[in-house]
C-alpha angles and dihedrals in degrees: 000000000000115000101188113330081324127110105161114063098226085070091049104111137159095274095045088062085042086058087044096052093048095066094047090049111229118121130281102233089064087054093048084041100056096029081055086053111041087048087051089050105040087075099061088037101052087051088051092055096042090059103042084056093043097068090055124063096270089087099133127160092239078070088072100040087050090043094054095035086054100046093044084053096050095054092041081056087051096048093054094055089048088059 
């Protein structure tokens, strides 16, 4: 999926949903609202998730290295919109 002029995720940045948002049309501030959101959530959630699948027999060591990838990346996401 393209966010801006951007495929690979690494590349998404905050301009990149601003320019996203500009071609939908809604503002900008509700992009920079909810992006700021989900990236301030995912962290809490993921652990969640990761523990709940950690007491069945799906407890796997990729759970932590998703769980920290996708943290890192959450907070990357936060930093950015803080800049």
């Amino acid at each position: 999926m393209k966010v801006g002029d951007a495929y690979k995720l690494e590349k998404i940045t905050l301009a990149e949903w601003l320019k996203f948002a500009a071609s939908i049309k809604p503002s900008s501030e509700l992009i920079s609202g909810r992006i700021n959101y989900l990236a301030s959530a995912l962290p809490k959630a993921v652990e969640s998730e990761v523990t709940k699948l950690q007491s069945t027999v799906l407890d796997h060591p990729v759970l932590r290295l998703l769980k920290t990838a996708l943290t890192r990346r959450a907070e990357a996401v936060s930093k950015s919109l803080s800049t």
